[in-house]
C-alpha positions as a Markdown table, in Angstrom:
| # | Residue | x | y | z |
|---|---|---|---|---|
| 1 | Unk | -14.2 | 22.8 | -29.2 |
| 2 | Unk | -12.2 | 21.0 | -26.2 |
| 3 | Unk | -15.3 | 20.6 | -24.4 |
| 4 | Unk | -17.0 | 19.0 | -27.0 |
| 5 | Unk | -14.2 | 16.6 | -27.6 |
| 6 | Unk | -13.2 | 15.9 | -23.8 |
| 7 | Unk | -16.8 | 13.7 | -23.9 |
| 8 | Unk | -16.0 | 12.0 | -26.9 |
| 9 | Unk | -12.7 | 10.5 | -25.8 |
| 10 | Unk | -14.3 | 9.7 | -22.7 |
| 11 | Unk | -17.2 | 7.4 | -24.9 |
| 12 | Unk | -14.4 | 6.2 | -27.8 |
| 13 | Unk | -12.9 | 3.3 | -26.7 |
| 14 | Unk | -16.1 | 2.2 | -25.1 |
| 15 | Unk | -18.0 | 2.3 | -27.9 |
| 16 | Unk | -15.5 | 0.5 | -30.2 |
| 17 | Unk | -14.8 | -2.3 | -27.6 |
| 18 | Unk | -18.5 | -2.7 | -27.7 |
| 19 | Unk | -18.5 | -3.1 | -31.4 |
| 20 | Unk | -16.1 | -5.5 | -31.5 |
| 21 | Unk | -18.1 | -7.9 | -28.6 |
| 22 | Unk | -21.1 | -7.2 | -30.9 |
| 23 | Unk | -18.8 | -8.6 | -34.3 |
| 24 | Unk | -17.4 | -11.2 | -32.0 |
| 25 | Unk | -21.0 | -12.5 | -30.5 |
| 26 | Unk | -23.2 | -12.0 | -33.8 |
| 27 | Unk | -24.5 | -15.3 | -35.3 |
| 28 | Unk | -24.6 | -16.8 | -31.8 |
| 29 | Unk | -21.5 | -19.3 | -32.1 |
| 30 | Unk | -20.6 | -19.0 | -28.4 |
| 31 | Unk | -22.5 | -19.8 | -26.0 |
| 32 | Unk | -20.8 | -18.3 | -23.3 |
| 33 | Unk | -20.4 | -14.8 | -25.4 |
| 34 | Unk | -23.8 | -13.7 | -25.7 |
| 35 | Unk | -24.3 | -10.4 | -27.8 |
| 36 | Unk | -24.8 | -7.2 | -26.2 |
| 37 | Unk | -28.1 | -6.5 | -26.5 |
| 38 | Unk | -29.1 | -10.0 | -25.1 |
| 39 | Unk | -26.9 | -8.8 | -22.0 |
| 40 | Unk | -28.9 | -5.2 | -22.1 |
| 41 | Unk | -32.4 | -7.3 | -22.0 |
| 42 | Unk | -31.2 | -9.5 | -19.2 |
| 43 | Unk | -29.8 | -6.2 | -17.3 |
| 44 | Unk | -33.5 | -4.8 | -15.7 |
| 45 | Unk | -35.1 | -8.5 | -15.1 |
| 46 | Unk | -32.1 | -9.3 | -12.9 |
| 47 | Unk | -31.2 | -6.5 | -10.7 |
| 48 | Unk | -34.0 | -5.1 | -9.4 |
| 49 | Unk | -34.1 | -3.0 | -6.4 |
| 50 | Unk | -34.8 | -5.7 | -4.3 |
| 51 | Unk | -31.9 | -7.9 | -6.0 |
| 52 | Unk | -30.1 | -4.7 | -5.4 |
| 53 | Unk | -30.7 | -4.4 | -1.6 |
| 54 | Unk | -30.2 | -8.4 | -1.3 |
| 55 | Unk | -26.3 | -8.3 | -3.2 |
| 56 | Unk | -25.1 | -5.4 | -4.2 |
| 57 | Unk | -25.4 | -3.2 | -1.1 |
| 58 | Unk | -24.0 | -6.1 | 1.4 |
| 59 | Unk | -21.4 | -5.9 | -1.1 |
| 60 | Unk | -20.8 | -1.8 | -1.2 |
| 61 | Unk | -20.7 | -2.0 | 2.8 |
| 62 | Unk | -18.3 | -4.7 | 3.6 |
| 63 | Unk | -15.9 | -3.1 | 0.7 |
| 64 | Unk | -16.2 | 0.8 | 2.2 |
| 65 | Unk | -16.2 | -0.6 | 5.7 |
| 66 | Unk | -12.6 | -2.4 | 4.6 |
| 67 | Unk | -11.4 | -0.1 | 2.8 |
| 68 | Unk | -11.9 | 2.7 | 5.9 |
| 69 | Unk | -10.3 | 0.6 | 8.5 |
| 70 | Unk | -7.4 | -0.2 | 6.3 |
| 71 | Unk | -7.3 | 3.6 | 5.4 |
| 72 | Unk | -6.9 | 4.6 | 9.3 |
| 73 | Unk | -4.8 | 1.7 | 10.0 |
| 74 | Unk | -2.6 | 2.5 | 7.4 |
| 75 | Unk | -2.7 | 6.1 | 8.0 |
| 76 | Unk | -2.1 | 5.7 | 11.9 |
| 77 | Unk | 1.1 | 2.9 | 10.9 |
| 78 | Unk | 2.9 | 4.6 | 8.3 |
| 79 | Unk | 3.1 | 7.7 | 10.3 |
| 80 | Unk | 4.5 | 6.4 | 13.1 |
| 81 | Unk | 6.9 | 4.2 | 11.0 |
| 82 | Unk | 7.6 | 7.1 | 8.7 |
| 83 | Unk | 8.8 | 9.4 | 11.8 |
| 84 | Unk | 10.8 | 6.8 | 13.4 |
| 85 | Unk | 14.1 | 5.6 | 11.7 |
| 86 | Unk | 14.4 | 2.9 | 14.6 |
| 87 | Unk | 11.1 | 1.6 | 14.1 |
| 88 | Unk | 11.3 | 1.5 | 10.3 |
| 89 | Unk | 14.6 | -0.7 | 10.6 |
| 90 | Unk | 12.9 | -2.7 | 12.9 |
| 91 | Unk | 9.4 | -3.8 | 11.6 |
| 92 | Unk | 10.3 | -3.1 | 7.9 |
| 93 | Unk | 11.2 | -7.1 | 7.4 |
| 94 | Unk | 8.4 | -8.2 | 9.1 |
| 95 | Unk | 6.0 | -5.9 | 7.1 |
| 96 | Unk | 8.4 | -6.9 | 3.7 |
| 97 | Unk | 7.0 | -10.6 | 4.6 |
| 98 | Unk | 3.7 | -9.8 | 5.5 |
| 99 | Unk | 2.9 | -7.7 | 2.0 |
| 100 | Unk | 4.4 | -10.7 | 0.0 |
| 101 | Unk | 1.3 | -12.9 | 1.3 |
| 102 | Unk | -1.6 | -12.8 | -1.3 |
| 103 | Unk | -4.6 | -11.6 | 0.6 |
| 104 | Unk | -6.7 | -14.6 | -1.0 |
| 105 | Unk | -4.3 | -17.1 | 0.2 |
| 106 | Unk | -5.1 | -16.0 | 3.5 |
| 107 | Unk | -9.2 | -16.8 | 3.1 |
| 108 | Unk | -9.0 | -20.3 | 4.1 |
| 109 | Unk | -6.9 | -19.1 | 7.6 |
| 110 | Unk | -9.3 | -16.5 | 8.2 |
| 111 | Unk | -12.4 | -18.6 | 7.5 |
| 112 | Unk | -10.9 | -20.8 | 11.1 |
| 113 | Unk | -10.5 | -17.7 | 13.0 |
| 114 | Unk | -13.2 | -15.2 | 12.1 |
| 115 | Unk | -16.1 | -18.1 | 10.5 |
| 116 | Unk | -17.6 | -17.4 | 7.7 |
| 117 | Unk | -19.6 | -14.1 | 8.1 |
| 118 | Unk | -18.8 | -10.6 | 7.2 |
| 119 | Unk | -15.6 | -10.3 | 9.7 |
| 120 | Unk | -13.9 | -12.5 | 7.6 |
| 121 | Unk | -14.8 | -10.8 | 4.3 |
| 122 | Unk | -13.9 | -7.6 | 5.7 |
| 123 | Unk | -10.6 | -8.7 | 7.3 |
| 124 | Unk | -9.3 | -10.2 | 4.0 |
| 125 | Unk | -10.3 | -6.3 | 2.4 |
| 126 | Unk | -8.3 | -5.1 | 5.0 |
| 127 | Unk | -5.1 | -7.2 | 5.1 |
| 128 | Unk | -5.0 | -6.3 | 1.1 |
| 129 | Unk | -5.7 | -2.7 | 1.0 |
| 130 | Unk | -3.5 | -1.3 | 4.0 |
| 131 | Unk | 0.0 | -2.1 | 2.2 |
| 132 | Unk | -0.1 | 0.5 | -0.4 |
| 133 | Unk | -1.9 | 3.2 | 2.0 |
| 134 | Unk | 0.9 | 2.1 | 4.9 |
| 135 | Unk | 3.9 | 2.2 | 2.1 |
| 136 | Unk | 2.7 | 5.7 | 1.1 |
| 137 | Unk | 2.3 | 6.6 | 3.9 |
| 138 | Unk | 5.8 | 6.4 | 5.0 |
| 139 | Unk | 7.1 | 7.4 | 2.0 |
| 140 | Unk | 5.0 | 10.6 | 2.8 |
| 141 | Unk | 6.2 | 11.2 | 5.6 |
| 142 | Unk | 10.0 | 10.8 | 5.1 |
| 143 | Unk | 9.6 | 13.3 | 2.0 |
| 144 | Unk | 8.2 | 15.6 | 4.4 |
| 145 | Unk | 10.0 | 19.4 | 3.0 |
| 146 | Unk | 12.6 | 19.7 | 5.7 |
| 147 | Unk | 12.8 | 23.4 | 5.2 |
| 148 | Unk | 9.6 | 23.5 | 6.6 |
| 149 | Unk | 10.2 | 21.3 | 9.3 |
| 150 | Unk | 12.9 | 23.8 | 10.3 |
| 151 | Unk | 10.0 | 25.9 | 10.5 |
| 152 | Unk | 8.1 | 24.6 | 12.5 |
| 153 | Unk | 10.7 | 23.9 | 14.9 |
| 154 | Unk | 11.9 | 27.9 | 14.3 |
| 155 | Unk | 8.4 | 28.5 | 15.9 |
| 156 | Unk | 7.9 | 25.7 | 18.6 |
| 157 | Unk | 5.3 | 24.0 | 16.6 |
| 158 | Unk | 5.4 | 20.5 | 17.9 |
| 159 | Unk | 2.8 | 17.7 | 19.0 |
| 160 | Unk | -0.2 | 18.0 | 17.5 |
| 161 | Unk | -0.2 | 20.9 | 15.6 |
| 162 | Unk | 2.7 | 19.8 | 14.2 |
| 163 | Unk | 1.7 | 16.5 | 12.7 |
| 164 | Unk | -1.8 | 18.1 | 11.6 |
| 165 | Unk | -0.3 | 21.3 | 9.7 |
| 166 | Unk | 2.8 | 19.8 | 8.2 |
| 167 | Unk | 3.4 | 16.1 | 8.4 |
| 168 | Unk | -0.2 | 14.7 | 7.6 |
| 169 | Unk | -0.5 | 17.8 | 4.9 |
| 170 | Unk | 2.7 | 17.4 | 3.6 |
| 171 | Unk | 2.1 | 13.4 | 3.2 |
| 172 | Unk | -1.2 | 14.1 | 1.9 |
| 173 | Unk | -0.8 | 13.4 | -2.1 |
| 174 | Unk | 1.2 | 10.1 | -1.5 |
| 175 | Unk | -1.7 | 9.2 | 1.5 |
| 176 | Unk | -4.4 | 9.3 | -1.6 |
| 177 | Unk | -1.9 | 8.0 | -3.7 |
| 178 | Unk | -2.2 | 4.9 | -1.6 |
| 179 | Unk | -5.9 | 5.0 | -1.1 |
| 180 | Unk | -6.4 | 5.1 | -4.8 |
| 181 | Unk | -4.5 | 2.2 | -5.2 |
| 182 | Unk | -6.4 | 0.5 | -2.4 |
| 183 | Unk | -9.8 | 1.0 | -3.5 |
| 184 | Unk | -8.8 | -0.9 | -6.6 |
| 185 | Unk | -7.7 | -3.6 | -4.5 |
| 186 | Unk | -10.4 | -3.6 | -1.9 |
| 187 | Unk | -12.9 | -4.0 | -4.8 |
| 188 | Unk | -11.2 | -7.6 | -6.1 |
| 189 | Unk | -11.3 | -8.8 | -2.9 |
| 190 | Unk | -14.7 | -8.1 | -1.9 |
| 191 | Unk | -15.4 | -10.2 | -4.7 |
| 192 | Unk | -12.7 | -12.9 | -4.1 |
| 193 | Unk | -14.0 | -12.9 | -0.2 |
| 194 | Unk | -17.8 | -13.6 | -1.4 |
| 195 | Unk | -16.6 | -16.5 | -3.4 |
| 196 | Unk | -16.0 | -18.5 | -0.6 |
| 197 | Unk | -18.5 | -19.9 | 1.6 |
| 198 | Unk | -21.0 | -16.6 | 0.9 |
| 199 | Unk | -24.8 | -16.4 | 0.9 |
| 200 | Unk | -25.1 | -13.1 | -0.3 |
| 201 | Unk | -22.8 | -10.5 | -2.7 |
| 202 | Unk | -21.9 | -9.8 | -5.8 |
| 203 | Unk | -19.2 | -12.0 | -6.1 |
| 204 | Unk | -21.4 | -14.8 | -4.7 |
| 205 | Unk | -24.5 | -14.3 | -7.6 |
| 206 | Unk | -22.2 | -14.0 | -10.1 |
| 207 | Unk | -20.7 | -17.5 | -9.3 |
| 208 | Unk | -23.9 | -18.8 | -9.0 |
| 209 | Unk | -25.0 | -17.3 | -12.8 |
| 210 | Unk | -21.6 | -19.3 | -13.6 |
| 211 | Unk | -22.5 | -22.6 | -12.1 |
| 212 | Unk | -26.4 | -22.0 | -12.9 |
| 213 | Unk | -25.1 | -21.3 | -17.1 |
| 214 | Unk | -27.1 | -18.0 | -16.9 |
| 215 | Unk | -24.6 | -16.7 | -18.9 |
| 216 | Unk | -25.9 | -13.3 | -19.9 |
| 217 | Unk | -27.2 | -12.8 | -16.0 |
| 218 | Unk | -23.4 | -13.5 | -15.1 |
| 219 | Unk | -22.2 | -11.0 | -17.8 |
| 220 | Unk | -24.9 | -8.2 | -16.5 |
| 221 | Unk | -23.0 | -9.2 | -13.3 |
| 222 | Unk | -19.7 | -8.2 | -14.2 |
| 223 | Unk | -21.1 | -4.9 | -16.2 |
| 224 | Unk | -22.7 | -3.8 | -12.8 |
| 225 | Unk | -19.1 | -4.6 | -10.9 |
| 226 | Unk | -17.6 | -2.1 | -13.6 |
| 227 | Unk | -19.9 | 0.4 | -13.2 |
| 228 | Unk | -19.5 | -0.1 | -9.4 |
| 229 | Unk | -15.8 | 0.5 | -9.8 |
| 230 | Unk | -16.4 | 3.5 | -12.1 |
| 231 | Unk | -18.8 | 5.5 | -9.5 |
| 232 | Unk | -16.6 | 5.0 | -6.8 |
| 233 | Unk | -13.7 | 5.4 | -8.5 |
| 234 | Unk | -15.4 | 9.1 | -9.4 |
| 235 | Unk | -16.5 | 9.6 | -6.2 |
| 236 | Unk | -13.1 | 9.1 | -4.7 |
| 237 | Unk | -11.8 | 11.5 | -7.1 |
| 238 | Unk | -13.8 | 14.4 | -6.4 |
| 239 | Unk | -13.0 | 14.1 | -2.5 |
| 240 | Unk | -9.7 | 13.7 | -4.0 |
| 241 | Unk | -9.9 | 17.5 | -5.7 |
| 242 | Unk | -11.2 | 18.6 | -2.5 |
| 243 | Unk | -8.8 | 17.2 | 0.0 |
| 244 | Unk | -5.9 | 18.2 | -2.3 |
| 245 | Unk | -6.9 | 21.1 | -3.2 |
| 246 | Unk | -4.1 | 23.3 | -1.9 |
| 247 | Unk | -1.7 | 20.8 | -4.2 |
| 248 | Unk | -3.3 | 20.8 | -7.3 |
| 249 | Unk | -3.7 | 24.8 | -6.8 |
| 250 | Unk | 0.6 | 24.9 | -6.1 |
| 251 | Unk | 0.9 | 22.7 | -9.3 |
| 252 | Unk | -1.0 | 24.6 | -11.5 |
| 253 | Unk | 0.7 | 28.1 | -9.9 |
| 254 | Unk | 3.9 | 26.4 | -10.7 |
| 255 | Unk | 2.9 | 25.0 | -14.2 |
| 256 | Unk | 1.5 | 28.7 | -15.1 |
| 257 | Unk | 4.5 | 30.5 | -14.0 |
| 258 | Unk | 7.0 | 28.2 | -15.7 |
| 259 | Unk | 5.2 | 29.4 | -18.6 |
């Protein structure tokens, strides 16, 4: 019974959001809400595989080649910053100040320094998305089980056997924690970045739809962004399961013997 109803939550609240743009739309009164089947219609005429190649994929590759250096960035800086008390007291008000900075306020700045190609679309994904992988990532790290870090210095584990078997391992569900959160993030900004001074992208055709009034090609546009979110936002949860698998396997051991 549970796994015929798991699918149906998964399809409710799509279908009755859908129903209410169709009740909203019907009888054409606004222009700028067209119904949903006009959208559907203007879906297959507007991103075909060559429109595909030409937008969307420029898009997919600045936002996973953003999202990857802040991953490593923030990975690499949090762990240092999380193992150090004296550098955490030292760069923690400068990264305070930095994180308070809205990524798109820094587009204009960028634009002068990097110009106007896919370096500064890029750098403006990865000056959003390292803060929550770099917070995590400290916080990770300080929560690190210190009987086992007693452990490992029992045993003369140290160097890089230490780091990869308990600290990076130990960090590991707040480390996704913080790439989940950036993924979200790196997605609005690749479509922020492609606003500005862009030839190709998502974000830049579904302006143009905007300032063209192809309003149901600009809504197919925003459909196609959700679904975008959606697959990676699966994606990144299967690698998820995998990564984490010893965790979810602790919780579940932990979960069944409290029972």
């Amino acid at each position: 019974m549970s796994l015929v109803l798991k699918p149906l939550r998964w399809f409710l609240l799509p279908v009755i959001l859908i129903g209410v743009w169709w009740a909203a739309s019907a009888g054409g009164q606004n222009f700028y809400l067209p119904t949903p089947d006009a959208v559907v219609r203007a879906f297959g005429p507007t991103w075909t595989p060559a429109t595909l190649r030409a937008d969307v994929l420029p898009s997919v590759v600045r936002l996973l080649a953003g999202f990857a250096i802040a991953g490593l960035v923030g990975v690499a800086a949090g762990t240092a910053i999380g193992l150090s008390p004296r550098l955490r007291a030292y760069s923690e008000p400068v990264l305070e100040f930095l994180r308070a900075v809205p990524p798109p306020v820094l587009i204009p700045v960028v634009m002068l320094f990097a110009g106007i190609d896919n370096t500064m679309k890029v750098t403006v994904i990865v000056f959003g998305c390292v803060w929550p992988v770099l917070l995590n990532t400290i916080e990770g790290v300080r929560a690190v089980d210190p009987v086992l870090d007693e452990v490992c210095r029992a045993y003369r584990i140290s160097g890089l056997t230490r780091l990869r078997t308990l600290v990076l391992r130990g960090a590991s569900p707040q480390i996704m924690t913080g790439l989940r959160q950036a993924l979200a993030i790196a997605i609005i900004l690749m479509v922020i970045s492609e606003m500005f001074a862009a030839s190709s992208g998502l974000g830049f055709t579904i302006v143009q739809f905007q300032r063209g009034y192809a309003i149901p090609e600009m809504w197919t546009g925003i459909i196609l962004l959700g679904l975008l979110g959606i697959l990676l936002a699966g994606l990144f949860g299967l690698a998820e399961r995998v990564i984490l698998r010893w965790y979810f396997g602790l919780r579940r051991a932990a979960r069944d013997g409290g029972n």
